[in-house]
C-alpha positions, 0 to 999 in steps of 0.5 A: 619556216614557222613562228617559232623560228621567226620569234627566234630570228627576231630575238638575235636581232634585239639580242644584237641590238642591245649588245651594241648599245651596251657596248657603246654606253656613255654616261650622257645616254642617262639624260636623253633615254637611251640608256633606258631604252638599252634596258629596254632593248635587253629585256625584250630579247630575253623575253623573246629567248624565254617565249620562243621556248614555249612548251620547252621550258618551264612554265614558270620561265617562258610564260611568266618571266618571258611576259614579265621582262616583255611587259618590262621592255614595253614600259622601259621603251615608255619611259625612254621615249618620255625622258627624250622629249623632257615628259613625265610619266607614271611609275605606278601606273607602269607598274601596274601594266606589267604586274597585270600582263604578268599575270595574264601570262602566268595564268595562261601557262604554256597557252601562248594565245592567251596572253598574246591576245591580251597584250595585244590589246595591252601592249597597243595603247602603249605604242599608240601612247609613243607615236602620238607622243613623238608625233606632237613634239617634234624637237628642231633637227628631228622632227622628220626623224621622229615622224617615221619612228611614231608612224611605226609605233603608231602603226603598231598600235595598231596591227596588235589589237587587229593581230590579237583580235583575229587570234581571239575570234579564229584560234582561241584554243590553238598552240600559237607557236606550232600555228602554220604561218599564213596571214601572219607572216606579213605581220612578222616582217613588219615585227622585223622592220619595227624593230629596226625603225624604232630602234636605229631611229630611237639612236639616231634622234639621241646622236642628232640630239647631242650633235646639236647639243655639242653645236649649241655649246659650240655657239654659246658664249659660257658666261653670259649665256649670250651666242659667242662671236663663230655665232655673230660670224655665221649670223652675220653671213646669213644676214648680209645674205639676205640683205643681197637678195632682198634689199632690205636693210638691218643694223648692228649695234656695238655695246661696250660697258664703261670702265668696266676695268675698274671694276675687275681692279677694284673688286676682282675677277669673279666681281667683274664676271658677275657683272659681266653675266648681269649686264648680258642679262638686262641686255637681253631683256631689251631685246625684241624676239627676232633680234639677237644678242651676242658678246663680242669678247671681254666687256664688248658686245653686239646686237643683230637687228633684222629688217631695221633701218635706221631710225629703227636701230637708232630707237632700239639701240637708245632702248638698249641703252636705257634697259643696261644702265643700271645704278649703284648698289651694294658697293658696286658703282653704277654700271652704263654702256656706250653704243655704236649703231651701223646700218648695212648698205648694199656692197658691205662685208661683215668687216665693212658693217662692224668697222663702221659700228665700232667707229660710232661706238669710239665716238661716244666713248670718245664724247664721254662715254653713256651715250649712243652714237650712229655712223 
């Protein structure tokens, strides 16, 4: 088996590659980089088709189409990388890499070693850029996932220059197609097994990326932005969990906005959803970082207090009660909650827990409401 066989191999794999990503196209791949990297994909197998027919094409095809749409694929998997984590990233400065590359390919015409020598070099800052790129900003949920796709790149990074700086110094005037294989067959299997980590990894960070996503959704409440009431069920397992295995004690705290029907009466629905996403804001504010706010349903809210006894949750929730208040304005009347605080106690369940927090919160609506009560 010689080189060109390899590159050709390699090709069907990327051609494959890129059929399946356009087969399976959505228009979410358009805001994580897959669908840049499906360009990218599609590039890079018609340029390995085009260099891999060296010597049997035209120059003007396999040397500077195949190095253009190659310095093309290598930007595209640049940009896909940075719009996947949220970066910027420089167009003319990409630009300006493929037009020299390109260059390079045509000026060295049907002399494949040339050009493969610069892009080496070209192509290695490149991927060096993309491993440590992916390696400092592991996302939640993908973080190993990523360390394996940027230790490839940066390995890559790499074996081209090495790769490039043998040819230079041992074969500056070979035919590098017709070249026996010897010390580079190692470097063409590890180009097969970076094709497969770097694109099935690439794809797997994009599903486990909208997976969470999706999760996310799952767990949000869409009017406030708090987390919904399946997020309080879930944190309040985990919180009663903990409170088992340690002893230690934390609270909840019910919140429920005074007469809050009179103003969907008096000034309709969209008035009171807006009120409703106001309220749910200045509630948030009031929170400490590891306390976590969820609405409960309709104008009824809920606060989780980690590691909080009870004169703790009594002192946040009279904070909460002082940061939702708001006053009159703009027609609108002034706007208080009532709040029920319930500590846990060994043997409690969530129903147990949220029981005792709601009686506490009907005793102060009960006693006039604007006010904090403890059970």
């Amino acid at each position: 088996m010689d080189l060109r066989t390899l590159l050709i191999a390699q090709t069907c794999l990327l051609v494959a590659t890129a059929a399946m990503l356009w087969i399976a196209r959505s228009d979410a791949d358009r805001h994580n980089g897959l669908r840049t990297w499906m360009l990218g994909v599609t590039s890079q197998g018609i340029a390995y088709l085009l260099l891999a027919g060296a010597g049997r094409l035209p120059v003007l095809m396999s040397a500077l189409l195949g190095n253009l749409l190659g310095a093309l694929s290598v930007a595209l998997f640049f940009v896909a990388i940075r719009q996947f984590l949220g970066r910027p990233y420089s167009v003319p400065r990409l630009a300006a890499m493929v037009a020299v590359v390109t260059a390079v390919g045509a000026a060295a015409g049907d002399k494949y070693v040339g050009a493969t020598i610069f892009n080496g070099f070209a192509y290695a800052s490149m991927e060096l850029l993309n491993g440590l790129a992916l390696w400092r900003a592991p996302r939640i949920g993908t973080a190993r996932l990523q360390r394996v796709v940027a230790a490839t790149f940066l390995l890559m990074g790499i074996v081209l220059p090495a790769r490039a700086l043998v040819l230079a110094l041992a074969h500056g005037d070979a035919d590098y197609l017709n070249m026996p294989l010897t010390w580079q067959q190692p470097i063409y299997v590890f180009g097969f097994l970076y094709i497969v980590i770097t694109n099935m990894g690439f794809m797997q960070m994009c599903k486990m990326r909208a997976e969470a996503e999706v999760m996310q959704q799952a767990m949000t409440d869409g009017l406030t932005g708090l987390a919904n009431r399946r997020a309080l069920d879930s944190s309040l397992d985990a919180a009663l969990a903990q409170g088992a295995r340690s002893g230690q004690p934390f609270s909840v705290v019910m919140v429920d906005v005074d007469h809050f029907k009179s103003i969907n009466d008096r000034f309709g629905h969209r008035a009171g959803d807006a009120s409703l996403a106001a309220f749910a804001q200045r509630l948030r504010r009031g929170l400490r970082a590891q306390d976590l706010g969820f609405r409960y349903g309709g104008e009824e809210f809920c606060v989780l207090l980690p590691a909080t006894d009870a004169t703790g949750a009594r002192t946040m929730a009279e904070r909460l009660h002082q940061q939702v208040a708001l006053a009159a304005q703009e027609g609108m009347p002034a706007q208080t909650a009532s709040l029920g605080v319930a500590v846990w106690q060994p043997g409690d369940t969530a129903d147990h827990l949220l029981g005792r927090a709601d009686q506490a919160l009907y005793r102060a609506k009960a006693q006039g409401r604007d006010r904090v009560e403890t059970a």
